[in-house]
N, C-alpha and C positions, 0 to 999 in steps of 0.2 A: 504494500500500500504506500499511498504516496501522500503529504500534504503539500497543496496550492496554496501558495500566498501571490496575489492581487494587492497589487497599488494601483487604483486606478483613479482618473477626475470624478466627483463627486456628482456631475452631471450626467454622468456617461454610467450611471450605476442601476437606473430601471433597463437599459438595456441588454446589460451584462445580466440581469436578476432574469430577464423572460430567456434571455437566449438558454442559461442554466436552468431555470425550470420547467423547457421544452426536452430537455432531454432527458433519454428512456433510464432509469435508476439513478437518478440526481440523488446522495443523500443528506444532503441541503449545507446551508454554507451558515457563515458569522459573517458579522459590519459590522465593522466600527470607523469613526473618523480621526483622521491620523495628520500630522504634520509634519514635514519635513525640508529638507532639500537635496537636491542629486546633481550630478554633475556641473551644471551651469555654476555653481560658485567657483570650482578649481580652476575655471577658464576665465577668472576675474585676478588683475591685480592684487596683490595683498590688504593694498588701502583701501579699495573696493571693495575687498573682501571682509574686513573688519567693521565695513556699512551694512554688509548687507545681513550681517547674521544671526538677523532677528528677523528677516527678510522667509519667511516656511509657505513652501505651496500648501494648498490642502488639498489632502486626497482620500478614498475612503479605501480600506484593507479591508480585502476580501479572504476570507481563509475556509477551506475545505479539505476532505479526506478522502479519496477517492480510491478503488481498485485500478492497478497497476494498468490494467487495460483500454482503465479510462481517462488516462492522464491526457492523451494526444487532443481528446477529444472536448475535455473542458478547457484545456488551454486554448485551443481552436476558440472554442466558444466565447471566453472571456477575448482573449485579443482581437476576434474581428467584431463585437461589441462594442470596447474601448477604443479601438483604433478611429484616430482623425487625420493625422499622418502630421500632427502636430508636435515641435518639442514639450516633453512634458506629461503623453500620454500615459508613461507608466512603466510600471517592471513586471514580470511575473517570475515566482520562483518556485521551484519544484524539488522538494525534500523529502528523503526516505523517513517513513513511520515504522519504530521496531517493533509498538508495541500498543494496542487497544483494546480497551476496559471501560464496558458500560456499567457506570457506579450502581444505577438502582438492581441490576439482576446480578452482576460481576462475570458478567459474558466475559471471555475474552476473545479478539483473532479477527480474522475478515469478517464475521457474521454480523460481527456489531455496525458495521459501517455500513 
């Protein structure tokens, strides 16, 4: 299994949501709104830089747990959602899960997800 971490524009987040809940075993995701900055400050002057660093886009993180089969496919989904072809649209990252545990039955394994 895999978890999906989404940064994406906060605009661009009912689309990402239908595109993922059109798909066949979606087992559904987390929002939350997030702050930050990415590359565009390392390509500032120093003195620029020390302006701007209270300077944070907003974006909202999207985090999900998906079967190893379905990673191509919610990433697909998420990126051609988010995508404007603008700087800024966002990252996606895709990290191995060792280990899952649903608290109220204490399943553990692919079954819970």
């Amino acid at each position: 299994m895999k978890m999906i971490l989404a940064f994406v524009q906060p605009f661009k987040l009912e689309a990402v949501t239908r595109n993922l809940e059109n798909m066949r075993h979606f087992p559904g995701m987390t929002v939350g709104s997030v702050r930050g900055f990415g590359r565009e400050h390392s390509d500032l002057s120093p003195e620029a830089n020390d302006e701007m660093v209270e300077d944070f886009s907003d974006k909202v993180q999207i985090q999900t747990v998906v079967h190893d089969d379905q990673v191509n496919f919610v990433v697909d989904a998420i990126a051609e959602a988010a995508h404007t072809g603008r700087y800024g649209d966002g990252m996606i990252f895709v990290v191995p899960v060792e280990r899952t545990i649903r608290i109220a039955t204490r399943h553990e394994g692919d079954r819970v997800v």
